[in-house]
C-alpha positions, 0 to 999 in steps of 0.5 A, a space after each residue: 674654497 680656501 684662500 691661501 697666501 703664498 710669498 715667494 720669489 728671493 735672489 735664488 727661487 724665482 717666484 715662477 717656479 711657485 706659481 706654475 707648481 701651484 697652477 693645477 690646484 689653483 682654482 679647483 682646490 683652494 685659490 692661491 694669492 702670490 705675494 713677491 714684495 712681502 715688505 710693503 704688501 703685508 700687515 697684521 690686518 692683511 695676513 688675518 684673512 688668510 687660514 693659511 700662510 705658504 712661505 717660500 721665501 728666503 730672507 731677500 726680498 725680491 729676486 732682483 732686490 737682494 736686500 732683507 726683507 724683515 727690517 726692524 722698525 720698516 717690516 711691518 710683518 715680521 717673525 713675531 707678527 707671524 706668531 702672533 699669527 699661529 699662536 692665534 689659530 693661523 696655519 704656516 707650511 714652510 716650503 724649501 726656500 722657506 727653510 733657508 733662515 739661521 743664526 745670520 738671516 733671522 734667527 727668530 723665523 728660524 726658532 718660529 718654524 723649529 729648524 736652522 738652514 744647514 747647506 744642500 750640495 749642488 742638485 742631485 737625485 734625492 729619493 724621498 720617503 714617509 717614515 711614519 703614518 701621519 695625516 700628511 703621508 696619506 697616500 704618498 709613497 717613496 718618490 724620486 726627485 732631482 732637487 737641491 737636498 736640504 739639510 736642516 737642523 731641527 731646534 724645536 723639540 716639539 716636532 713630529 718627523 713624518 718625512 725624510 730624504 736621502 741622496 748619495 751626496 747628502 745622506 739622510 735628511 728630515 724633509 718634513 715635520 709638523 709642530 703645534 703653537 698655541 691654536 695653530 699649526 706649522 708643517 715644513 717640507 724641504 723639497 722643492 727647488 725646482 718646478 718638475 718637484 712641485 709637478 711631481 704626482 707624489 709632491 702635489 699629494 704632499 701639499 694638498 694633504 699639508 694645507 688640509 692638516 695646516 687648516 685643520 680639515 685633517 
């Protein structure tokens, strides 16, 4: 059974949403270790027993402790360490929250997972769809959602866009994308903000099929 190292919980995703949305696969698919204090629990050594890093993290660091969580000089895993990580052969699954960085909150996660964090307008229905055949879409059809509709914008060029959302305040957007780094991988969902999207038959597929191809069995 895969051990896979969740972080969550920051001022606007409480780590409860994670947790209870990953309640169904935990145990039975892979086992799950939920980290919220990613500044003082994470080293290079610690993050190495992990195939598969799943961030749903934006930059703060708890949810009551609005202070950054990658500190130069304090953090002791921060974007290089990550990777570091992938480079070596580590899977990293972006989800939502973890999509959250730009040009003011960590410029160099952002260049890491490929994407700056636009805006979302206030939630919404949001239909997402696959718009190409890829590891990840197998078996995940067209889903309705109400969820905050991320907007992203891709700056890696290496990307392959298998997903995409649309909504009538938000337009077209990606919601989902793979890339290679040296010996690992790195997939990005963008959906996810509240707990009936990550209940959601289609999303759990989405996962499942993501960790898989994260870890390379797919």
């Amino acid at each position: 059974m895969k051990k896979i190292l969740v972080l969550c919980d920051d001022m606007w995703h409480p780590a409860e949403v994670i947790e209870r949305g990953l309640r169904d696969l935990n145990g039975s698919f892979a086992e799950f270790d939920f980290v919220r204090d990613a500044k003082d629990i994470l080293t290079p050594e610690f993050i190495k027993e992990y195939p598969l890093i799943i961030n749903c993290k934006s930059h703060n660091l708890t949810s009551g402790n609005s202070a950054e969580w990658f500190e130069e000089g304090v953090t002791e895993v921060g974007p290089r360490e990550f990777e570091d990580y992938v480079r070596n052969g580590g899977g990293l699954l972006s989800v939502h929250a973890g999509n959250t960085y730009d040009d003011r909150f960590s410029p160099d996660y952002a260049e890491l997972i490929g994407n700056k964090f636009v805006t979302h307008p206030a939630r919404c229905e949001v239909t997402v769809y696959p718009v190409k055949e890829n590891p990840i879409t197998k078996g995940v059809s067209s889903f309705n959602v109400r969820d905050e509709h991320y907007q992203i914008e891709l700056t890696a060029q290496d990307v392959e866009v298998f997903l995409e959302s649309k909504s009538e305040t938000g337009g077209v957007q990606i919601a989902g994308y793979t890339k290679y780094l040296g010996e690992g991988r790195i997939c990005v969902l963008t959906p996810g903000h509240i707990l009936s999207v990550w209940q959601h038959p289609m999303f759990k597929r989405l996962l499942v099929n993501a960790i898989e191809w994260c870890t390379g069995e797919i």
